[in-house]
matplotlib code that plots the C-alpha trace (Angstrom):
import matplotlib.pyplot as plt

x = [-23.2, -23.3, -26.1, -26.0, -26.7, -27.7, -25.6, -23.3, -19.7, -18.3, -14.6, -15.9, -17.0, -19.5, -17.7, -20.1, -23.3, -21.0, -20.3, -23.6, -24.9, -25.8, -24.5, -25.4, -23.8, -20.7, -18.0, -17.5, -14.1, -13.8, -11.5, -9.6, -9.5, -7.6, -5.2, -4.9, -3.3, -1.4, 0.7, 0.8, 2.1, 4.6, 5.9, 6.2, 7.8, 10.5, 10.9, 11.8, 14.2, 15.7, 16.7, 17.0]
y = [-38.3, -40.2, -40.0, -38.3, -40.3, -37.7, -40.0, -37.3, -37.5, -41.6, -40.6, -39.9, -43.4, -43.4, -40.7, -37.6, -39.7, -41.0, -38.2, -36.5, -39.8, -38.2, -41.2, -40.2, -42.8, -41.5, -39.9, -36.4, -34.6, -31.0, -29.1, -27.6, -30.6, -32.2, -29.2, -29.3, -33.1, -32.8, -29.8, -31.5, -34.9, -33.1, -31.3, -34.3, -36.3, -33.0, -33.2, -36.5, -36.1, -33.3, -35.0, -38.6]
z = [-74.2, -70.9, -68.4, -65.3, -62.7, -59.7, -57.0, -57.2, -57.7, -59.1, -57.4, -54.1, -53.3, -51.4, -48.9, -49.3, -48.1, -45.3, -44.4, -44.5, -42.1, -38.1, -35.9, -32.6, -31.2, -32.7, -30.5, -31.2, -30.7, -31.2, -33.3, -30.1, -28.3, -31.1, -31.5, -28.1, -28.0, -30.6, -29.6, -26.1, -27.8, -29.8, -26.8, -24.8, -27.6, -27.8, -24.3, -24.1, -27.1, -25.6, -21.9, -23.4]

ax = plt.figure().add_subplot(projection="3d")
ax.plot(x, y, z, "-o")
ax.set_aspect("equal")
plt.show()
Protein backbone atom coordinates (compact mmCIF):
# COMPACT_ATOMS: atom_id res chain seq x y z
CA UNK A 1 0.00 0.00 0.00
CA UNK A 2 1.36 3.54 -0.55
CA UNK A 3 1.91 5.98 2.15
CA UNK A 4 -0.06 8.86 2.86
CA UNK A 5 1.72 11.73 2.73
CA UNK A 6 -0.68 14.43 4.79
CA UNK A 7 0.21 17.28 2.10
CA UNK A 8 -3.06 16.70 0.99
CA UNK A 9 -4.24 16.13 -2.46
CA UNK A 10 -0.88 15.25 -5.39
CA UNK A 11 -3.48 16.75 -8.29
CA UNK A 12 -4.10 19.87 -6.75
CA UNK A 13 -0.53 21.24 -7.11
CA UNK A 14 0.15 23.21 -4.73
CA UNK A 15 -3.34 25.22 -5.23
CA UNK A 16 -5.18 24.51 -1.80
CA UNK A 17 -2.12 26.02 0.28
CA UNK A 18 -2.25 28.95 -2.23
CA UNK A 19 -5.19 29.45 -1.79
CA UNK A 20 -5.47 29.14 1.93
CA UNK A 21 -2.25 31.98 1.92
CA UNK A 22 -3.87 35.76 3.47
CA UNK A 23 -1.93 38.38 1.14
CA UNK A 24 -2.99 41.54 2.54
CA UNK A 25 -1.40 43.21 0.07
CA UNK A 26 -3.66 41.48 -2.33
CA UNK A 27 -6.40 43.34 -4.13
CA UNK A 28 -9.73 42.18 -3.18
CA UNK A 29 -12.79 42.37 -5.58
CA UNK A 30 -16.07 41.34 -4.51
CA UNK A 31 -18.43 38.95 -5.95
CA UNK A 32 -20.93 41.88 -6.99
CA UNK A 33 -18.55 44.09 -8.17
CA UNK A 34 -17.49 41.40 -10.67
CA UNK A 35 -21.03 40.56 -11.68
CA UNK A 36 -21.51 43.93 -11.97
CA UNK A 37 -18.72 44.48 -14.92
CA UNK A 38 -19.41 41.87 -16.54
CA UNK A 39 -23.13 42.41 -17.26
CA UNK A 40 -22.04 46.03 -17.94
CA UNK A 41 -19.20 44.83 -20.52
CA UNK A 42 -21.67 42.56 -22.22
CA UNK A 43 -24.13 45.22 -22.56
CA UNK A 44 -21.79 47.63 -23.95
CA UNK A 45 -20.19 45.02 -26.31
CA UNK A 46 -24.33 44.29 -27.49
CA UNK A 47 -24.75 47.85 -27.82
CA UNK A 48 -22.08 48.44 -29.97
CA UNK A 49 -23.05 45.31 -32.11
CA UNK A 50 -26.34 46.44 -32.32
CA UNK A 51 -25.71 50.29 -33.79
CA UNK A 52 -22.39 49.26 -35.59
Amino acid sequence: MAKKSGRGLSSSAGLVTYYDADNRKAVHIGPKTVLIVAAAVGVAIYLLNLFF
